[in-house]
C-alpha positions as CSV (number, residue, x, y, z in Angstrom):
1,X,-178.5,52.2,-38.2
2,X,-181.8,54.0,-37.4
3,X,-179.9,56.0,-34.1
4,X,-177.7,57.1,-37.0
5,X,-180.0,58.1,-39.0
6,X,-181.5,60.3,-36.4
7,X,-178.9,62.1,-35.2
8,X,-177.3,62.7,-39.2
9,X,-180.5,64.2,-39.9
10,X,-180.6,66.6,-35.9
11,X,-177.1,67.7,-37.4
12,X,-178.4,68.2,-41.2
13,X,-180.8,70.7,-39.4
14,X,-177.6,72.9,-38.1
15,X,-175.8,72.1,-41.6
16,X,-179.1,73.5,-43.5
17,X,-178.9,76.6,-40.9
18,X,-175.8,77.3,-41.6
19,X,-175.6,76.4,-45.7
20,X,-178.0,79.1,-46.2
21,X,-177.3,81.9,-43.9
22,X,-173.9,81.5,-45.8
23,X,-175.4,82.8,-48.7
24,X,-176.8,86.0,-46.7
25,X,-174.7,89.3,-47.6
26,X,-173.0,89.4,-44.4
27,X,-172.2,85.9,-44.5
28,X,-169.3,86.0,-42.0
29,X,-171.0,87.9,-39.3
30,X,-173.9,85.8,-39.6
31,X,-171.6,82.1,-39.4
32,X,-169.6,83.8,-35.9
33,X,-172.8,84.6,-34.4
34,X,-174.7,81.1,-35.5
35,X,-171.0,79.1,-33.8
36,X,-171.7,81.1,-30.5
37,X,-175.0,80.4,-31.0
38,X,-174.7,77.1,-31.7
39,X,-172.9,76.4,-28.0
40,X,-175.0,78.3,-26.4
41,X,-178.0,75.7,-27.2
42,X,-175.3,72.8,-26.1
43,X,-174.7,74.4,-23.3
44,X,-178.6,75.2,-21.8
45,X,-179.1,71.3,-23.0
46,X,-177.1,70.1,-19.3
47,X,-180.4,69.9,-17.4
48,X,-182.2,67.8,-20.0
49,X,-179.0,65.8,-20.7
50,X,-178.8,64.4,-17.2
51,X,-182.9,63.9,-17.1
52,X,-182.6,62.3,-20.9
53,X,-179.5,59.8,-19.5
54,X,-181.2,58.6,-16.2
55,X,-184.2,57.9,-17.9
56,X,-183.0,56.0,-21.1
57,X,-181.1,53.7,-18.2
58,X,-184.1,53.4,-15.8
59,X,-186.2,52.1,-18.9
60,X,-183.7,50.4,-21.0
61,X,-183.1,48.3,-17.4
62,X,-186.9,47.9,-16.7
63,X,-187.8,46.7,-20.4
64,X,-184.5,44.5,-20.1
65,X,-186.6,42.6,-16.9
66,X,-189.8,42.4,-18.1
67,X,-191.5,44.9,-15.7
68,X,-194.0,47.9,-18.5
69,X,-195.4,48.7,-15.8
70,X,-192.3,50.7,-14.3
71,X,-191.5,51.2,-17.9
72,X,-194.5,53.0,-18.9
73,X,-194.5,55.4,-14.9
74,X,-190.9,56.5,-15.8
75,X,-192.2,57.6,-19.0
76,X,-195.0,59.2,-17.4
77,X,-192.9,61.1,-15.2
78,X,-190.0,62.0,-17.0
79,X,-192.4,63.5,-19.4
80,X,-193.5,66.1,-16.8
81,X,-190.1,66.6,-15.4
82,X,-189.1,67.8,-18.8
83,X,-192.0,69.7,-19.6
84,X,-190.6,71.9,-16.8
85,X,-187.1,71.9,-17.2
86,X,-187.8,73.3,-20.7
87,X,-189.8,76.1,-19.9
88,X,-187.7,77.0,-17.1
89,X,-184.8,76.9,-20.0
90,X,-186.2,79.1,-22.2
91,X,-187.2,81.5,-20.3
92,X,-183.8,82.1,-18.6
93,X,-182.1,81.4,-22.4
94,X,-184.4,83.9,-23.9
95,X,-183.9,86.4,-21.1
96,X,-179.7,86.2,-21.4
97,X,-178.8,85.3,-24.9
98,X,-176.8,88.7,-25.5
99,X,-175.0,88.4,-21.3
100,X,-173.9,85.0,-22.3
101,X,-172.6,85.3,-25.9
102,X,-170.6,88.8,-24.9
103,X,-169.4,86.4,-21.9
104,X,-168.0,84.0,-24.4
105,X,-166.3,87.3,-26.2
106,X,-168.8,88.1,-28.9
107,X,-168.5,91.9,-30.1
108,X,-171.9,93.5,-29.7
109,X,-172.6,93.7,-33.5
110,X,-172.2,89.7,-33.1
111,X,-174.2,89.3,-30.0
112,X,-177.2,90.9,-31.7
113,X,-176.9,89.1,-34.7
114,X,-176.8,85.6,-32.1
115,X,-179.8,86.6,-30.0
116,X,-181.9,87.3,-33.9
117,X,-180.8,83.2,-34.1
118,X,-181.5,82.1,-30.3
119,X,-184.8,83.8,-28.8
120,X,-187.0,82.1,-31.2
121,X,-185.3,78.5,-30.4
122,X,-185.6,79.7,-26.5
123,X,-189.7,79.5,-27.2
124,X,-189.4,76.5,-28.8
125,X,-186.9,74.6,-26.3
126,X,-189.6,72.8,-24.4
127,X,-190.8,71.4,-27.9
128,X,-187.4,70.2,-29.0
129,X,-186.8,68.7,-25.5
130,X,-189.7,66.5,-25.1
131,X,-188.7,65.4,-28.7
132,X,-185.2,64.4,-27.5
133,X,-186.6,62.5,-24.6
134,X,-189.2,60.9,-26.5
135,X,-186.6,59.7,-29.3
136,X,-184.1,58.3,-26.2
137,X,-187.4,56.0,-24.2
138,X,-187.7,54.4,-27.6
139,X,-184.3,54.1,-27.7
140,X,-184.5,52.3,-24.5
141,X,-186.6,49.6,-25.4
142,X,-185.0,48.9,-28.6
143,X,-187.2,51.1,-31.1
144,X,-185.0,53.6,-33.0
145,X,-186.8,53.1,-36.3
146,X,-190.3,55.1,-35.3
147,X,-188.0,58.1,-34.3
148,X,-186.0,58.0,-37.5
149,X,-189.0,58.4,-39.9
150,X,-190.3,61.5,-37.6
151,X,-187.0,62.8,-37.8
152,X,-187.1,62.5,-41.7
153,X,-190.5,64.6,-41.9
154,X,-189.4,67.2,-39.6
155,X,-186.4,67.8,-41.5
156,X,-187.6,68.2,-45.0
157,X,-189.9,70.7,-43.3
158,X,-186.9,72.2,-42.3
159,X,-185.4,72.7,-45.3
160,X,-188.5,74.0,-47.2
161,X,-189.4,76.4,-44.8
162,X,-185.2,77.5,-44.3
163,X,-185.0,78.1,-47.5
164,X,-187.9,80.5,-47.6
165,X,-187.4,82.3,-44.7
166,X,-183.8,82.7,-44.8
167,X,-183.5,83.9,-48.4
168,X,-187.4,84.6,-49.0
169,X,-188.4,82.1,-51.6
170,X,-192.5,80.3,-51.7
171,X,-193.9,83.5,-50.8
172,X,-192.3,84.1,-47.2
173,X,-190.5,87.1,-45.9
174,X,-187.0,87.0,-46.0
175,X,-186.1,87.2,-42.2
176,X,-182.4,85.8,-42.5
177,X,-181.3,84.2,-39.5
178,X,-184.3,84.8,-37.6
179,X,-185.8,83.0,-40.2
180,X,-183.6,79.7,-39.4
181,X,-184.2,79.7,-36.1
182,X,-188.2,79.3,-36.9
183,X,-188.2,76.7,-39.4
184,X,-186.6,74.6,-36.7
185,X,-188.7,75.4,-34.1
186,X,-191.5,74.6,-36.8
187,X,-190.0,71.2,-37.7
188,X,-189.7,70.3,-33.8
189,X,-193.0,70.9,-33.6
190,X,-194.3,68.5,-36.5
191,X,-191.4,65.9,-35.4
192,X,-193.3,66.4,-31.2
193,X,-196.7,65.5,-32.8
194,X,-196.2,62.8,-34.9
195,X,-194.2,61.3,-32.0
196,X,-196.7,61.4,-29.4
197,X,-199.3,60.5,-31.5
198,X,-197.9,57.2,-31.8
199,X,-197.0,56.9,-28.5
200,X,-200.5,57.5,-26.9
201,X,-202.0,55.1,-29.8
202,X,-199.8,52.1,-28.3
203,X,-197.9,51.5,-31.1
204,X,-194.8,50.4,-29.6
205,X,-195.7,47.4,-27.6
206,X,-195.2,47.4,-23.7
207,X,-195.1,51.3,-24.2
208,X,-198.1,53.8,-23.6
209,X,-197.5,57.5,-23.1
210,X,-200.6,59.1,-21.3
211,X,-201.4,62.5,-20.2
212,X,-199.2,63.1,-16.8
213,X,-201.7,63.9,-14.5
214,X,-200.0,62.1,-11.2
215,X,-197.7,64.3,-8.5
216,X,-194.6,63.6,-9.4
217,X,-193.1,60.8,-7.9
218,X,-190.6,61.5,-5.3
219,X,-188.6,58.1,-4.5
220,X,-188.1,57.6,-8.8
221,X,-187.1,61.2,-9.0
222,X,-184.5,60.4,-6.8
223,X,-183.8,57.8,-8.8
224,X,-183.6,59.4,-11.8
225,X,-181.2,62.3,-10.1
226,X,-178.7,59.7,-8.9
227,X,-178.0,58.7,-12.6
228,X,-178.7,61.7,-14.2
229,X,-177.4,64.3,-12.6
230,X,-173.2,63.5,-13.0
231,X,-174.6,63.2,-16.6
232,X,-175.4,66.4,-16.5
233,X,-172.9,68.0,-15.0
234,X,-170.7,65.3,-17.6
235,X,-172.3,67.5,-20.1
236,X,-171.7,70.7,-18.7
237,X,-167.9,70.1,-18.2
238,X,-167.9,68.9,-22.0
239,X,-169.3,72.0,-23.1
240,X,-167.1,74.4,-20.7
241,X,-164.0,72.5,-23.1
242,X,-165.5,73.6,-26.2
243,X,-167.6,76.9,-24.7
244,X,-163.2,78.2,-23.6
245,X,-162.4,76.5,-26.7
246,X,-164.4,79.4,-28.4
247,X,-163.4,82.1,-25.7
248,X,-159.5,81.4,-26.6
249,X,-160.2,81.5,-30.4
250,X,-162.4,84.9,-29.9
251,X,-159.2,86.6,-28.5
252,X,-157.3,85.8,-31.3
253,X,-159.3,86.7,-34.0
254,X,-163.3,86.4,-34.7
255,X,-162.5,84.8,-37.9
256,X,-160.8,81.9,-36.1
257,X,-164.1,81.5,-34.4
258,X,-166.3,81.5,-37.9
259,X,-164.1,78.7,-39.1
260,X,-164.2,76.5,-35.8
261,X,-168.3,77.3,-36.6
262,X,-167.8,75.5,-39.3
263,X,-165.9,72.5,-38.3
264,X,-167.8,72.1,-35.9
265,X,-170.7,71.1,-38.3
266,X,-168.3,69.0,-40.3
267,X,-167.5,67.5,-36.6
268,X,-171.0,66.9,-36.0
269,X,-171.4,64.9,-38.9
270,X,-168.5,63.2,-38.5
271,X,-169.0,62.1,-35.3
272,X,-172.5,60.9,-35.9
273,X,-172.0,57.1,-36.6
274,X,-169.7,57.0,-33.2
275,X,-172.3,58.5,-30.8
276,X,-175.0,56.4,-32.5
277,X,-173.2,53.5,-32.0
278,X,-172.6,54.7,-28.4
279,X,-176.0,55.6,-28.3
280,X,-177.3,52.2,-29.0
281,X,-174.6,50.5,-26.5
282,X,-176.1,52.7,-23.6
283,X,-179.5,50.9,-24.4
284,X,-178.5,47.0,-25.3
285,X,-176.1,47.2,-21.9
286,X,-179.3,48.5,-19.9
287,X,-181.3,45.6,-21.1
288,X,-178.5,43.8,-20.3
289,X,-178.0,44.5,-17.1
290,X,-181.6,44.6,-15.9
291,X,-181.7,41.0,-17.6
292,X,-179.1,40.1,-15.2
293,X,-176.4,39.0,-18.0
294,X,-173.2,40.4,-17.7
295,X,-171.8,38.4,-20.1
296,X,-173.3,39.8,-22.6
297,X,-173.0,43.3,-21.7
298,X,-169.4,42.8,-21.7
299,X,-169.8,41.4,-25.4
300,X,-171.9,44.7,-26.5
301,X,-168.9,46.9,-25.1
302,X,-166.0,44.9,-27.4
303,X,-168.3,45.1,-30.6
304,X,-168.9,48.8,-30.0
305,X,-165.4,49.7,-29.6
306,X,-164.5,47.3,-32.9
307,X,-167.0,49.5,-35.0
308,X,-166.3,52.7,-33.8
309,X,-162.5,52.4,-34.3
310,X,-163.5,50.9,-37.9
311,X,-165.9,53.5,-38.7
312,X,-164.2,56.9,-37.2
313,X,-160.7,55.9,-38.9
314,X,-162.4,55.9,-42.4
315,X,-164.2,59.4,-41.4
316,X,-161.2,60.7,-40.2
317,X,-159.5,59.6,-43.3
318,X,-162.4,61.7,-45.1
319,X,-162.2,64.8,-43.5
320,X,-158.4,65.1,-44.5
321,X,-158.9,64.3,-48.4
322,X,-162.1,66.1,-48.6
323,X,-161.5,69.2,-45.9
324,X,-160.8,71.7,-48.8
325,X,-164.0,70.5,-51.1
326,X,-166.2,70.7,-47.7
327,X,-165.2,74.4,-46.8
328,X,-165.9,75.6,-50.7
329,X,-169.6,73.6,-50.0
330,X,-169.9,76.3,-47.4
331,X,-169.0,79.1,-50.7
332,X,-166.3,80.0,-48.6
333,X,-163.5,81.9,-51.0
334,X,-160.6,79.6,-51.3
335,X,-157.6,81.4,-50.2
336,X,-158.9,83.9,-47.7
337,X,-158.8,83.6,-43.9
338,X,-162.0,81.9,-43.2
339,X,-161.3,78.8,-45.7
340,X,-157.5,78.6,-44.4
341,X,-158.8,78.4,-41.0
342,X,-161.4,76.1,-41.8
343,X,-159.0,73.4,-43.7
344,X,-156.6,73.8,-40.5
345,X,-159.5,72.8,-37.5
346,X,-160.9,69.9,-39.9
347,X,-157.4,68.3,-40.3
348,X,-156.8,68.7,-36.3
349,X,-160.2,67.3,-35.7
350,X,-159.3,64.2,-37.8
351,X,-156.2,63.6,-35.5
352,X,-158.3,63.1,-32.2
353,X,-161.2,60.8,-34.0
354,X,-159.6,57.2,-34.0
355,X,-158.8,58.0,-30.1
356,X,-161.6,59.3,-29.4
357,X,-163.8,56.4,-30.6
358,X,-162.3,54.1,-27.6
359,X,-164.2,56.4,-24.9
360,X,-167.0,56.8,-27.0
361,X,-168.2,53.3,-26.6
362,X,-167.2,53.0,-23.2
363,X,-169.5,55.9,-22.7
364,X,-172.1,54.0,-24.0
365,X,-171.6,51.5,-21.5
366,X,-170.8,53.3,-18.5
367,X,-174.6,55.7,-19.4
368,X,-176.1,52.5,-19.7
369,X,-175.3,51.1,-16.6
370,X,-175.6,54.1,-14.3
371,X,-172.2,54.4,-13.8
372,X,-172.5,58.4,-14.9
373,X,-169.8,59.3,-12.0
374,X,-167.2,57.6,-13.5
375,X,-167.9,59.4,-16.7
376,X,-167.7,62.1,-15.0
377,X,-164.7,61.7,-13.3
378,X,-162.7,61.2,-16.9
379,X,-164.6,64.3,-18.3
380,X,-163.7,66.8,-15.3
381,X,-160.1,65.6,-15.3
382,X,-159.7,65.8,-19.0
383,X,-161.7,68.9,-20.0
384,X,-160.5,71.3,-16.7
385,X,-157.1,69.9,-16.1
386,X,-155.7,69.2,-19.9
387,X,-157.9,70.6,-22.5
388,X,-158.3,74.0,-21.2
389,X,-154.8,75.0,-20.3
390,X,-153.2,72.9,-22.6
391,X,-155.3,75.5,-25.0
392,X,-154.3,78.2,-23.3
393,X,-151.1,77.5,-22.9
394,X,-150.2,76.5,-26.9
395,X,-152.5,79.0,-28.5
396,X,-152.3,82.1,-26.2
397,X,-149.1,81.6,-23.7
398,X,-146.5,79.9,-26.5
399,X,-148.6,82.4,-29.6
400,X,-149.3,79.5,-31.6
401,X,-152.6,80.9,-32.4
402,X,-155.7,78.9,-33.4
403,X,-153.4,75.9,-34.2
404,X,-152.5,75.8,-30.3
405,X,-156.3,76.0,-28.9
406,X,-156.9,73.2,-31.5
407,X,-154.4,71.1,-30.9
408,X,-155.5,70.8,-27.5
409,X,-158.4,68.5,-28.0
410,X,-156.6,65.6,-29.9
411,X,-154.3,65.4,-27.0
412,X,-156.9,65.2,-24.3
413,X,-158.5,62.9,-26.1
414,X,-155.9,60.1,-25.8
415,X,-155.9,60.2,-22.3
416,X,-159.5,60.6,-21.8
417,X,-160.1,56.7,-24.2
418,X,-157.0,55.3,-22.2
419,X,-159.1,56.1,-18.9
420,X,-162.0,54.8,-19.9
421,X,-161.0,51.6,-21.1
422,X,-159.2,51.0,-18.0
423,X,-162.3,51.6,-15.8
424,X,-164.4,49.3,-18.0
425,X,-161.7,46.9,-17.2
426,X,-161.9,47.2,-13.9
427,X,-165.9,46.3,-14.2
428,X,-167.4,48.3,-11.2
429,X,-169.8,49.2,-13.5
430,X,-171.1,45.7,-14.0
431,X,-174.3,45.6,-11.6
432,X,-177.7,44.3,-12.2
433,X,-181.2,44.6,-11.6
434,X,-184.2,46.6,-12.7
435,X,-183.3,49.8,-10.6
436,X,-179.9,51.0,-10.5
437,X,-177.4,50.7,-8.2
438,X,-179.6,48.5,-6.3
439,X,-179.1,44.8,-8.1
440,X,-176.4,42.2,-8.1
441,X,-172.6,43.6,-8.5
442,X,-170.1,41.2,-10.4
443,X,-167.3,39.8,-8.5
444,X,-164.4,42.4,-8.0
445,X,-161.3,41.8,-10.0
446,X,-157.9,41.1,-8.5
């Protein structure tokens, strides 16, 4: 309950972002260039994704077996290790914001507007990593409730400070979207604080962060590579799907791309309690493993999948009832393009959520136990070989517009659950030990 907690209120910071810039004058400019934006970000986050995986394994395995000793030198290291990755991030963000949203087929008017949002979240990114990575080691070793309350305190201070930078209320100039952009950075910053002051106090037991001053540790970088990196590139392929996803829409019509902005928060939201439970599976089948009881890995898996079915069905059902109320919360005209759009991608969306819950948990398991290849594998096949020109093919080859492009994710997302199931089935995965890889496999099935 407190992972979904966290990650509701990591979205409410995009929905705030976006609620008020959709009261700026140019509203629809503004909610284009935040969606390209918005992908952007997902898109720099690969490097950290992979780091953030292999190190929520390595520690939920270690903590799992007894050993804080490892537990607290992962965390040392994987501290450093994204220090750097998020400066090096920024910096080359920061530098090609405009190159990278007129790749994706952002006018020029747009791609301005976009950088105004992204530069000052560029500064910020090493703040807002170390904050991810921090929230994922407790995570780990089965703390989720410390992160929650940090997250609650960052976010109201990203709503007070949104709302008076972005339409100039308390006093503060009214910068519009650059305004957004730092109140988050702001809140990340509060939200870093607060988190490593309780994790250099020892507050957490069996968990001490301290000031990285060791050279990096070559054999457990390795170690965190081999996990992390088909994360990574997991993450990457993901966000090529949705990144074309946007470049298809873009050559239809701009508007189309507004409105998939705004799904895409709804989508967020909706897909919260899924992840979270997914989330939480990565870290109990770590612990698991490293415990050396499959049995009860196996267990974790068949409850996740139960609840995300349960829960993503009742969303889905949601989204259809409510889709027309949810674009108006936006004060998005009822009856023009944008809201007719909006209603069409939020009732699509709800088609691929009970499907998609199957490979969400199985996610969870195959993260937690290493197995990020075989994740990967599913993703690549999935995202490059269906999604993308099935998209192509519906929206932009047969002219079924943004309807087409849509369309496309539902269906890849059947076959994407069917394939992970079957691999968890199949229980290569299903190897213990406090390092990875390097314990006791189960016996292979006939």
């Amino acid at each position: 309950m407190p992972i979904i907690g966290i990650n509701m209120l990591q979205a409410l910071m995009l929905f705030v972002d976006t609620l008020l810039c959709a009261r700026l004058p140019n509203a629809e400019p503004v909610l284009a260039a935040l969606s390209y934006g918005v992908q952007i970000i997902w898109f720099l986050l690969v490097a950290m994704m992979g780091l953030l995986v292999g190190t929520v394994a390595l520690v939920a395995r270690a903590h799992g077996g007894k050993d804080p000793a490892r537990v607290n030198h992962i965390v040392e290291q994987s501290t450093k290790l994204t220090a750097i990755v998020g400066v090096v991030v920024g910096a080359l963000g920061a530098i090609f914001t405009v190159p990278l949203m007129r790749l994706l087929g952002a006018s020029p008017a747009i791609a301005e507007l976009g950088a105004d949002y992204l530069r000052p979240l560029m500064i910020g990114t090493p703040f807002s990593y170390l904050v991810v990575l921090f929230t994922g080691i407790l995570r780990g070793v089965g703390n989720s409730r410390v992160p929650f309350l940090c997250a609650v305190i960052a976010n109201v201070v990203n709503l007070i400070l949104n709302y008076g930078l972005v339409l100039g209320h308390f006093g503060l100039p009214q910068i519009g979207i650059t305004g957004s952009a730092v109140a988050t950075v702001c809140a990340q910053v509060v939200n870093l604080v607060i988190l490593t002051v309780v994790l250099r106090r020892g507050a957490v037991p069996g968990l001490v962060l301290t000031v990285p001053r060791a050279p990096i540790d070559r054999t457990l970088a390795r170690e965190l590579i081999k996990v992390g990196w088909p994360a990574g590139l997991d993450f990457l392929v993901i966000n090529v799907g949705f990144l074309t996803i946007v470049g298809l829409l873009g050559r239809i019509d701009e508007v189309t791309v507004a409105a998939h902005g705004l799904g895409l928060r709804v989508q967020s939201l909706a897909f919260i309690p899924g992840l979270s439970i997914s989330q939480a599976t990565a870290a109990m089948v770590g612990m698991a493993l490293g415990a050396g009881d499959i049995g009860r890995a196996k267990a974790v898996l068949r409850s996740s999948i139960l609840l995300c079915l349960g829960v993503m069905a009742i969303l889905a059902l949601v989204i259809f009832v409510a889709a027309d109320w949810i674009v108006a919360a936006y004060d998005v005209p009822a009856g023009t393009p944008l809201a007719d759009y909006s209603v069409m991608w939020m009732h699509i969306l709800g088609y691929g959520m009970v499907p998609t819950a199957v490979h969400i948990a199985c996610v969870g398991l195959l993260q937690g136990s290493g197995a990020t290849k075989t994740s990967l594998k599913i993703n690549v096949v999935t995202n490059l070989a269906v999604q993308i020109p099935v998209g192509a093919i519906l929206g932009l080859g047969l002219e079924l517009g943004a309807w087409g492009v849509w369309m496309s994710i539902p269906i890849a997302a059947v076959l994407r659950s069917a394939w992970a199931y079957r691999e968890y089935r199949l229980e290569k995965w299903a190897v213990t030990g406090v390092r990875v890889g390097a314990g006791t496999p189960a016996p292979a099935k006939s």
